[in-house]
C-alpha positions in Angstrom: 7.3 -19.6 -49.3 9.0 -21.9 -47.0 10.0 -21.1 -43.2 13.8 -21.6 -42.1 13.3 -23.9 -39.7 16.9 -22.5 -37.7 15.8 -18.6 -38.6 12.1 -19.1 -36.5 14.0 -20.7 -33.8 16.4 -18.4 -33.7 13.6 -15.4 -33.4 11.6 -17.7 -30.8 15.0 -17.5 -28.4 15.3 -14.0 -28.9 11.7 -13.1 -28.1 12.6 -15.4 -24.8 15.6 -13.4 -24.5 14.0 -10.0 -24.7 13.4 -8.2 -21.2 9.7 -7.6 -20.5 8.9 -3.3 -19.7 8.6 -4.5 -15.7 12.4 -6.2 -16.2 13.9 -3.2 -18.5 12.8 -0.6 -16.0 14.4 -2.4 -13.0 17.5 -2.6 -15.2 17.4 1.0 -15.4 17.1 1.5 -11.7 20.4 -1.2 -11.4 22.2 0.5 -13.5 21.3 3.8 -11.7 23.2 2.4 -8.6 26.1 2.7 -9.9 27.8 -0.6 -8.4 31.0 -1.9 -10.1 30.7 -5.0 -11.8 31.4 -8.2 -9.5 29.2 -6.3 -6.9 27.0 -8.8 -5.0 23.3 -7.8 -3.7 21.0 -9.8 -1.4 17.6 -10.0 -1.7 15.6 -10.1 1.7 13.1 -13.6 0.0 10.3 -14.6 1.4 9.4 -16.4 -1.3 6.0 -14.5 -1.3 4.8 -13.2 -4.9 6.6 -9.8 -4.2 10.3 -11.2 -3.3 10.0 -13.6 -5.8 9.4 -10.8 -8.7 11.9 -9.0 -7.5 14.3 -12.5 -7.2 13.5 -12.9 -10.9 13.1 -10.4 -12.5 16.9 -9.6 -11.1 18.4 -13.1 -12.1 17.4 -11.2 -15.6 18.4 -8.4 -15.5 21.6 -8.5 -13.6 24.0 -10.1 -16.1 23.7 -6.7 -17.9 25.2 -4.8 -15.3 27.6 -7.3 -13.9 25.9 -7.6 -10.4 25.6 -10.7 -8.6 22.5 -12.3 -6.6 22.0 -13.8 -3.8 18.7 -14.6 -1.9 17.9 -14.4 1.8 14.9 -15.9 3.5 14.3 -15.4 7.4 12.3 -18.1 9.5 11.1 -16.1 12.8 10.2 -19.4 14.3 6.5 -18.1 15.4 4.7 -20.8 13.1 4.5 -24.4 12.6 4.9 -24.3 9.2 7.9 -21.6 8.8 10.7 -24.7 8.7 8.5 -25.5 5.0 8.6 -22.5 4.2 11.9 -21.8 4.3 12.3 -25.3 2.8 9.8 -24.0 -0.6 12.0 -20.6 -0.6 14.9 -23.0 -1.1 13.3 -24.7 -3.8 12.6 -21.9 -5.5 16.1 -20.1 -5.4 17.1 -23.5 -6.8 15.0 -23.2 -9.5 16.2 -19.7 -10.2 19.9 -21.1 -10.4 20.9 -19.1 -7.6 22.5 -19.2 -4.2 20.2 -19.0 -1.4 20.7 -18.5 2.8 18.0 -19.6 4.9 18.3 -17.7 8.0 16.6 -18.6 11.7 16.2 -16.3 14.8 15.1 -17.6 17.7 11.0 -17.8 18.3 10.9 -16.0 21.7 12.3 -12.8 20.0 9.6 -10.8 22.2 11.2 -11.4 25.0 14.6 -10.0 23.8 13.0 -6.8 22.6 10.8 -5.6 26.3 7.9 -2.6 25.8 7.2 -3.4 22.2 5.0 -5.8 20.0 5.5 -8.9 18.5 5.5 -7.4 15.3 8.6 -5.0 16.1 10.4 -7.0 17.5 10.6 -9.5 14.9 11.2 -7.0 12.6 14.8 -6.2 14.4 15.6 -10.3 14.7 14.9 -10.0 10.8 17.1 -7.0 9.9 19.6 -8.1 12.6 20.2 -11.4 10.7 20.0 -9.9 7.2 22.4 -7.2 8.4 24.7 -9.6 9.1 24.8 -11.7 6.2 25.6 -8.4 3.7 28.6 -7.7 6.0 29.6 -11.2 6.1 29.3 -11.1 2.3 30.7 -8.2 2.2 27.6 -7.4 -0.2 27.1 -4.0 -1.5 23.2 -3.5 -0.4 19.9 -5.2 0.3 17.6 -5.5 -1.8 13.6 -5.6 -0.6 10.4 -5.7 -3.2 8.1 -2.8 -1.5 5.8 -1.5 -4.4 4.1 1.9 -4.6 1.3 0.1 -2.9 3.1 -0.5 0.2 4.7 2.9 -0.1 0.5 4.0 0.1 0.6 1.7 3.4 3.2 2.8 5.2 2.5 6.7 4.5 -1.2 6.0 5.4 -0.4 4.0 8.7 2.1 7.0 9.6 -0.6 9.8 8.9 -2.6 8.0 11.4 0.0 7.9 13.7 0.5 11.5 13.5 3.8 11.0 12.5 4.7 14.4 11.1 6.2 14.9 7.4 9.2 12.5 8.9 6.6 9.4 8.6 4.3 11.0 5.4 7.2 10.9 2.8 7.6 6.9 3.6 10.3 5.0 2.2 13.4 5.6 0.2 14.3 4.0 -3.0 17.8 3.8 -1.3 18.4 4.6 2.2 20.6 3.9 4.9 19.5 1.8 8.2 21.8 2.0 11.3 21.2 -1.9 13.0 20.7 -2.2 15.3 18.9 0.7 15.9 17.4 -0.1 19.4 19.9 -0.2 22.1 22.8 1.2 22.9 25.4 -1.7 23.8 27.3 -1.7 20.3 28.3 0.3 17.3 24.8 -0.4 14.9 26.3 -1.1 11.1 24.8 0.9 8.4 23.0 -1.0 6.2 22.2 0.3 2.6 19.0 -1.0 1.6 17.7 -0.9 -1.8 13.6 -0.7 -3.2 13.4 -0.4 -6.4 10.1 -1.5 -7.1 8.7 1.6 -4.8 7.2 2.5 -8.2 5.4 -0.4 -9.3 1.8 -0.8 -8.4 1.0 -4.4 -6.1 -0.7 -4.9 -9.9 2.3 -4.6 -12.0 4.3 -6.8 -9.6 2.1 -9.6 -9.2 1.2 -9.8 -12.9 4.6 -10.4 -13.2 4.8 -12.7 -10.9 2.3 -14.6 -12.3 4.3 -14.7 -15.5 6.5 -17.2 -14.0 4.2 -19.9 -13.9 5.4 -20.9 -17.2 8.8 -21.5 -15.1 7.2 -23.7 -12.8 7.8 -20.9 -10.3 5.0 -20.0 -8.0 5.1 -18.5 -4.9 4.4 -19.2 -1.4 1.5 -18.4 0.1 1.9 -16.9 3.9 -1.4 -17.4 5.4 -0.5 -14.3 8.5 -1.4 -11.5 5.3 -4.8 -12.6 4.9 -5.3 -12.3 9.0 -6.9 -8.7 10.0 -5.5 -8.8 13.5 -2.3 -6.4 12.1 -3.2 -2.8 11.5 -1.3 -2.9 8.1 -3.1 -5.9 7.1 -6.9 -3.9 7.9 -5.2 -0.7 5.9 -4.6 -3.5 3.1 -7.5 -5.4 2.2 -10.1 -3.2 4.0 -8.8 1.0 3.8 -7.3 0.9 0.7 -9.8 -1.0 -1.3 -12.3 1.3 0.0 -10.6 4.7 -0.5 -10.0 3.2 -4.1 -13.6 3.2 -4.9 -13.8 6.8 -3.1 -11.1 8.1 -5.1 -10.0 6.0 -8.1 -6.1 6.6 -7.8 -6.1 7.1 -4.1 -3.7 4.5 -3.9 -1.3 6.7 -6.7 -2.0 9.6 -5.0 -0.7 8.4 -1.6 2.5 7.2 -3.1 3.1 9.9 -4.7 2.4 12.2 -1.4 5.6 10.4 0.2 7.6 11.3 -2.6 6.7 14.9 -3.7 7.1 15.6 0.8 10.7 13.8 1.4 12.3 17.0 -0.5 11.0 19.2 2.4 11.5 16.8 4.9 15.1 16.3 4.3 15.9 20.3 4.1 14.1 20.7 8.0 15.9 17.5 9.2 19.6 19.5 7.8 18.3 22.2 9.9 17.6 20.7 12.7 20.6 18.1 12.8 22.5 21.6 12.5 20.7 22.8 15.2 20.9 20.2 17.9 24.5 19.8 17.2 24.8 23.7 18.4 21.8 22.7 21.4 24.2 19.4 22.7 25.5 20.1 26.2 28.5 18.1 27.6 27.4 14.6 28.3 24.4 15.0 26.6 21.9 16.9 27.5 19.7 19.2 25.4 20.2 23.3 26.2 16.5 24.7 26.8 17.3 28.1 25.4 18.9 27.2 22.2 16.1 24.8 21.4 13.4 27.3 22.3 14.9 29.9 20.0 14.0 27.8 17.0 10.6 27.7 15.0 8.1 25.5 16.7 8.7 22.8 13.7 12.4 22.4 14.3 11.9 22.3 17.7 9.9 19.0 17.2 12.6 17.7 15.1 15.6 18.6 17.5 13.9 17.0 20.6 12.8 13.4 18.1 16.2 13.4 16.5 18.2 14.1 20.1 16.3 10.7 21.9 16.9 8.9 18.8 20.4 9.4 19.3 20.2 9.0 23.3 17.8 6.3 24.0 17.0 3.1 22.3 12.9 4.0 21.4 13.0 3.1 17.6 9.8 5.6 17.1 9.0 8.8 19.6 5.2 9.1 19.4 3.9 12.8 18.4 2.1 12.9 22.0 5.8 12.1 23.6 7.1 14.6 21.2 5.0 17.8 22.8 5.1 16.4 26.4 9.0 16.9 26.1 8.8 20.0 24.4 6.5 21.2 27.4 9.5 20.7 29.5 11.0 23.5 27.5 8.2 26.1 28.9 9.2 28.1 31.6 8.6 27.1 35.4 8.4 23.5 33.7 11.7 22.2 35.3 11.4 19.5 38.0 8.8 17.3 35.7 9.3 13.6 34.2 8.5 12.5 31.0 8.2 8.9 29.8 9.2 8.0 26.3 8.8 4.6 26.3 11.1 1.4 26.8 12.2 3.2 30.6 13.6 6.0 29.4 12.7 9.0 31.1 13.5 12.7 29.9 13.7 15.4 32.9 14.1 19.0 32.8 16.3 21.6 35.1 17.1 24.8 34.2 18.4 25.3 31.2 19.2 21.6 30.7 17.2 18.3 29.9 18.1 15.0 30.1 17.5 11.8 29.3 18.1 8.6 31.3 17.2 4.5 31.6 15.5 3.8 34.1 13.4 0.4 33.7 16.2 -2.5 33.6 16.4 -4.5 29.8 
């Protein structure tokens, strides 16, 4: 019996055609967005194995749903070799037939962002310049390729912070991010970002990945992961591993911890938002009595959540946390309390306040 040489390539393109399990579940998840057609998403690119999954694996999928892609790729300016790399993401968005941005923030971004690491602060260059390309494009989110095992990362990191339930349920699929969130001088824009590969293991993702070989698409390497001077990057190839061979699953399990928690979390941070709104004195200060009437763990959330909205500190340590509340305690008033970047919160009688009082 004799093969039809147009019927076996016909069946060859459709097995090409046919979306792989990672590809049909992130269709799922885009279609779960409910965007109208002709809606435009940017990817946040690195070019790293991760971005460039995600960067795929939507070029794929997002025909189906009438979506639109666009990659971005941030050069921080804090190595040699970031100009090449921003050159290879280009290259690679080229390959993958779509439009590309290649975005640059100036390299002394520490000294634009005083009282915290280098880290941080090139972290808010980076969401500052992606912010403002999906309002310039008028783009409906951003998308970003954290997997469930940086979802493990970030909840462990926060634990050993301290950071409370608020830090343990770790990232949203969707969320919203108000940039910029430090300072005060203008009105932040809320940004919607989008993760929907929180539930994919690193595994899944770079398999994946790897897949695309076959495209002549591989991905860049960034030599600052493999370094162990970051506490992420120890928690990465050193904690996790280990806990892993502990606890086959621990990795899972972690991930899992931030979701099952955000339910609680978001029910005490209603209450509390509802309760400092009633605790807000004219011109801002906090009423002592209304906040001590509260339960001890909505009294933590009213004081984080009213210097959030005060100050410009992007993250009030636990230990800053109770020092403030011990301004609460009678006979307390009169005391100072740093929280970090110059802001200072002081207590008398029945009010507290916050103020500036390092110059930025």
């Amino acid at each position: 019996m004799q093969t039809d040489p147009a019927a076996a390539h016909s069946a060859t393109e459709q097995r090409s055609n046919a979306l792989s399990g990672f590809e049909q579940r992130l269709l799922a998840r885009t279609r779960d967005l409910g965007c109208p057609a002709g809606s435009e998403i940017v990817v946040g690119f690195s070019g790293g194995a991760d971005s460039l999954a995600l960067a795929a694996a939507l070029c794929r999928v997002a025909g189906k749903t009438g979506l639109a892609v666009r990659l971005a790729h941030v050069d921080h300016a804090l190595r040699a070799s970031s100009g090449e790399e921003q050159d290879q993401a280009r290259r690679l968005a080229t390959r993958l037939e779509v439009p590309f941005h290649g975005l640059r923030v100036r390299g002394d971004c520490q000294t634009r962002h005083p009282g915290v690491g280098l880290e941080e602060a090139a972290r808010r260059e980076r969401y500052q310049a992606l912010s403002d390309l999906v309002s310039e494009r008028g783009a409906a989110l951003l998308a970003l390729a954290h997997h469930a095992t940086d979802q493990a990362e970030t909840v462990l990191l926060h634990l050993l912070r301290g950071a409370g339930l608020a830090g343990v349920t770790g990232m949203a699929e969707r969320s919203t991010l108000p940039v910029p969130w430090w300072g005060r001088r203008e009105a932040p824009t809320e940004l919607t970002i989008w993760r929907p590969l929180l539930s994919e293991s690193r595994h899944e993702v770079r398999r994946y990945a790897a897949s695309l070989a076959r495209l002549g698409l591989a991905p860049i390497s960034d030599p600052s992961n493999a370094e162990l001077g970051p506490r992420r990057n120890r928690l990465r190839h050193q904690a996790l591993p280990l806990l892993e061979q502990i606890a086959p699953g621990a990795i899972a399990a972690l991930a899992r911890h931030g979701r099952l928690v955000a339910e609680d979390e978001a029910l005490l941070t209603a209450l509390a938002s509802a309760a400092l709104r009633e605790a807000t004195l004219p011109g801002g200060g906090l009423a002592v009595t209304a906040v001590t009437r509260q339960p001890l763990a909505l009294r933590r959330r009213i004081v984080r959540a009213w210097l959030r909205d005060r100050t410009a500190v992007d993250a009030i340590s636990a230990d800053r946390t109770e020092a403030v509340l011990g301004l609460l305690r009678p006979g307390e008033g009169g005391r100072r309390i740093e929280v970090g970047e110059g802001w200072v919160v002081s207590g008398r009688g029945n009010r507290l306040d916050v103020v500036l009082e390092l110059a930025r």
